[in-house]
C-alpha positions as CSV (number, residue, x, y, z in Angstrom):
1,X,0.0,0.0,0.0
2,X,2.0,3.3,-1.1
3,X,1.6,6.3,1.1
4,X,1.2,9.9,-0.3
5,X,3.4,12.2,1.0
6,X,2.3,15.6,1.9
7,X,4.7,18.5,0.9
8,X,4.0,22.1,2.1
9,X,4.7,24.3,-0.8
10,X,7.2,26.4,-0.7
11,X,6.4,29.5,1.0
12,X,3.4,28.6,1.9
13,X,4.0,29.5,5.9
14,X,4.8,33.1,4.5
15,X,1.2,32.7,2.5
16,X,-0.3,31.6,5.6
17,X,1.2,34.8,7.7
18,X,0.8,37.5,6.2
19,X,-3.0,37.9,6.8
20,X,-2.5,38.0,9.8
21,X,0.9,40.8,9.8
22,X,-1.5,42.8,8.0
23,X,-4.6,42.9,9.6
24,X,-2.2,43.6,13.3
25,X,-0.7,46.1,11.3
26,X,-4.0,48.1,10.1
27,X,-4.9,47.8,13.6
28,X,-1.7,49.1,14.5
29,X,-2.3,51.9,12.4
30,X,-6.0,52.8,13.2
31,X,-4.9,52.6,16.9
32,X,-2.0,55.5,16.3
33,X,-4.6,57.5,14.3
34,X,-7.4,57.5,16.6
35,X,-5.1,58.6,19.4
36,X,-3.4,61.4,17.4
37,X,-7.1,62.2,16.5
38,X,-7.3,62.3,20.5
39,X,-4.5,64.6,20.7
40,X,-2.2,62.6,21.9
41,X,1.8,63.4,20.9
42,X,3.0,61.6,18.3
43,X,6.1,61.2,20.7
44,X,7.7,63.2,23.6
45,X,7.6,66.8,23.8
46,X,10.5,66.8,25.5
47,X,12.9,66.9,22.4
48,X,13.8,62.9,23.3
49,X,12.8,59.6,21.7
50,X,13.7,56.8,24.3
51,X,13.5,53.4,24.4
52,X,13.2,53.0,28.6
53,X,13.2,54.9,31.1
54,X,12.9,53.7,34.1
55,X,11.1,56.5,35.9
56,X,7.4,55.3,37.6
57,X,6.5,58.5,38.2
58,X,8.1,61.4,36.5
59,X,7.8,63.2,33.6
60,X,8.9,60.8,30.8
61,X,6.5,58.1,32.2
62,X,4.3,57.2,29.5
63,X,6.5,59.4,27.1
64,X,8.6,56.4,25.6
65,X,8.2,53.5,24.0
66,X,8.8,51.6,27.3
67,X,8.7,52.4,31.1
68,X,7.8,50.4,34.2
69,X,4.0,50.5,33.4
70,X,5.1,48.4,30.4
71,X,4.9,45.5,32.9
72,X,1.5,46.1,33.9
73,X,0.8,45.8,29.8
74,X,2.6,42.5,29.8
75,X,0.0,41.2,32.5
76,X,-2.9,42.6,30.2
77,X,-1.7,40.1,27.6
78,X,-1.0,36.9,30.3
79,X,-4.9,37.9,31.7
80,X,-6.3,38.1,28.2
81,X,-4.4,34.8,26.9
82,X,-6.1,32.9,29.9
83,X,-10.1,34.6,29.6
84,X,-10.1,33.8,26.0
85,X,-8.3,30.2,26.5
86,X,-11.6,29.7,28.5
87,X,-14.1,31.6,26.7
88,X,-12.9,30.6,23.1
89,X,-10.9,27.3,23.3
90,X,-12.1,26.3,19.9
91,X,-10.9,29.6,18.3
92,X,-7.5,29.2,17.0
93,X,-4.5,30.8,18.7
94,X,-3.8,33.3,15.8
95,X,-7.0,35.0,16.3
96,X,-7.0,35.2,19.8
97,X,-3.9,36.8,19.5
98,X,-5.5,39.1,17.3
99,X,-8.4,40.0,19.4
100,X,-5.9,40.1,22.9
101,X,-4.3,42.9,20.8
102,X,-7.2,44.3,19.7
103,X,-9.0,44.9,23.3
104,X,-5.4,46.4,24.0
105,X,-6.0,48.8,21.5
106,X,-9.5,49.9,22.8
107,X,-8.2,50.4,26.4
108,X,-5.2,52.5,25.0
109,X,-7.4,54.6,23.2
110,X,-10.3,54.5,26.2
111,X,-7.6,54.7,28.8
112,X,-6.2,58.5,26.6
113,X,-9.6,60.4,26.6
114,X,-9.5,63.4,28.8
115,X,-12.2,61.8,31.5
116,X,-9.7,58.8,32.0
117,X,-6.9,61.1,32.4
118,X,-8.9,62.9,34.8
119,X,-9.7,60.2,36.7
120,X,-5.8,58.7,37.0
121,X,-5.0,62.4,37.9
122,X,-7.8,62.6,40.9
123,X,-7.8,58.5,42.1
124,X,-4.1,57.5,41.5
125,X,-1.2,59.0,42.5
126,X,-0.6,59.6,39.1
127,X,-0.9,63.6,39.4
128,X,1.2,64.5,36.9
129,X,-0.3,62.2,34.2
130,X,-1.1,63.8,30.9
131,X,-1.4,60.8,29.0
132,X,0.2,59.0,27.0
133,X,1.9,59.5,23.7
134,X,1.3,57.0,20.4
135,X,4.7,55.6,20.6
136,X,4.0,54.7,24.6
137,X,0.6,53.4,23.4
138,X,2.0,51.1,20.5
139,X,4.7,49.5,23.4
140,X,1.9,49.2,25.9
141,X,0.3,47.2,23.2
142,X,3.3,45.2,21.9
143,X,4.1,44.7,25.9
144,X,0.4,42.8,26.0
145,X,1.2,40.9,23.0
146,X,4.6,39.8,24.2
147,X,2.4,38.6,27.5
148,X,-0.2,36.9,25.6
149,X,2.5,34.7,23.6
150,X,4.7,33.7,27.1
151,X,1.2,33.0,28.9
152,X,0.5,31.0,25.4
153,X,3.7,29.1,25.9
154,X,3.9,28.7,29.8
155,X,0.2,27.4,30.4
156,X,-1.9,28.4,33.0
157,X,0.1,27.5,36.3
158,X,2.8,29.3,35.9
159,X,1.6,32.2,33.9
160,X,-0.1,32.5,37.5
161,X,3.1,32.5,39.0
162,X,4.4,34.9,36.6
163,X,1.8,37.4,37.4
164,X,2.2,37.3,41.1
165,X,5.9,37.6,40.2
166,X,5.2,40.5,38.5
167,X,3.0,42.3,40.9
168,X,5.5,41.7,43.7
169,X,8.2,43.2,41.9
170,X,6.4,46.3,40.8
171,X,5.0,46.4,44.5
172,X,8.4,46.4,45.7
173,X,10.2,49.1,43.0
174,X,7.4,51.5,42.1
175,X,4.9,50.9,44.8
176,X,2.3,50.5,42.2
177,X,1.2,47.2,40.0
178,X,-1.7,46.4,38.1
179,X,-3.9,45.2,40.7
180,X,-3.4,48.2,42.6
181,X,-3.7,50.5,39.8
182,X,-7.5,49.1,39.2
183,X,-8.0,49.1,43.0
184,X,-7.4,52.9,42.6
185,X,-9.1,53.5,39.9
186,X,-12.5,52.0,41.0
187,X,-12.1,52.2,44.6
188,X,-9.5,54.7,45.5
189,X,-8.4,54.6,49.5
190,X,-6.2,57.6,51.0
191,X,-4.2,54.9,52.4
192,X,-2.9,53.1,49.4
193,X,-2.3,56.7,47.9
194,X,-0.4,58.1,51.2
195,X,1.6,54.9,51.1
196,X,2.6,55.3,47.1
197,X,3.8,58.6,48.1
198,X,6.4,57.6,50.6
199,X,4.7,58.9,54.0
C-alpha cells in the first residue's frame, strides 16, 4: 500500500502569515490614528525619543516606548491569553492573538480620553499624568502581545506565578502594579495613595 506524502509548498508558511501581519498592522495603524485624533503626541515633547526609562513617576513616564507601566501591559496580555483560552478554546491561537491585541487597543485609546486622564489624575497618585503619547501606546500594546504569547507558551500555572511575580516586583520598586492601579481606579483609598507617596 504506497503512502502519499504531503509537501507544504514552498512559501506557503509566509502565505499563511501575512493575513494575519496585516490585519495587526492596520490595527496598528487605526490605533495610532485614533489617538493622534485624541490629541495625543506623536512622541515626547521633550525633544527625546527613548527606548526606557525607568522612571514610575516622572515626567517621561508614558512618554517612551517603554517604562515600568510596560509590565503592567505585559499582565494585560498573560490575563487576556487565559479569559479567552476559556471563553474561546475552539478559536485558533492566531485570532486570539489578534483580538488580545485588539482589546489592547481599545483600552489605549479608552484609557487617553480626557475623562480617564482625569480620573488617573484625581484617584491615583498619578498627578502628573497627561497621558500617554502614540509611541508609549503602540509598546503598551506590543508589551500585551509579548504577555499573551509567554502566557501561550507557559500554560496556566505558571503564567499565575508569573503574574504574582510580577505584581510583587512592581509592588516592591514602584509601589504601584496592576492590581493596585485598578483598585485605585475603582475604589480609590487615602491609604494606598499616602503609602505610594512615601509617607
Amino acid at each position: 500500500m504506497s503512502k502519499t506524502s504531503h509537501h507544504t509548498p514552498a512559501g506557503g508558511g509566509g502565505r499563511r502569515l501575512w493575513p494575519w501581519a496585516a490585519g495587526l498592522a492596520a490595527l496598528l495603524a487605526l490605533t495610532a490614528a485614533l489617538l493622534r485624533w485624541q490629541g495625543r503626541l506623536w512622541v515626547c515633547d521633550c525633544g527625546r525619543v527613548l527606548f526606557w526609562t525607568g522612571e514610575a513617576w516622572g515626567g517621561d513616564t508614558s512618554q517612551h516606548l517603554f517604562d515600568p507601566y510596560s509590565f503592567t501591559h505585559v499582565l494585560h496580555g498573560v490575563v487576556f491569553a487565559g479569559l479567552l483560552a476559556l471563553a474561546l478554546p475552539r478559536v485558533a491561537r492566531p485570532r486570539r492573538f489578534l483580538l488580545a491585541v485588539a482589546a489592547e487597543a481599545v483600552w489605549e485609546v479608552v484609557e487617553n480620553t480626557q475623562y480617564v486622564i482625569n480620573r488617573y489624575r484625581e484617584a491615583t497618585a498619578a498627578l502628573g499624568y497627561t497621558g500617554d503619547t502614540v509611541l508609549n501606546s503602540l509598546g503598551d500594546i506590543a508589551a500585551c502581545a509579548l504577555g499573551f504569547l509567554a502566557a501561550s507558551r507557559l500554560g496556566a500555572a505558571r503564567s499565575v506565578v508569573l503574574f504574582l511575580l510580577v505584581e510583587v516586583v512592581l509592588l516592591l520598586t514602584i509601589r504601584d502594579s496592576l492590581l493596585l492601579n485598578i483598585i485605585m481606579l475603582l475604589y480609590p483609598l487615602d491609604s494606598i495613595r499616602a503609602w505610594q507617596a512615601g509617607h
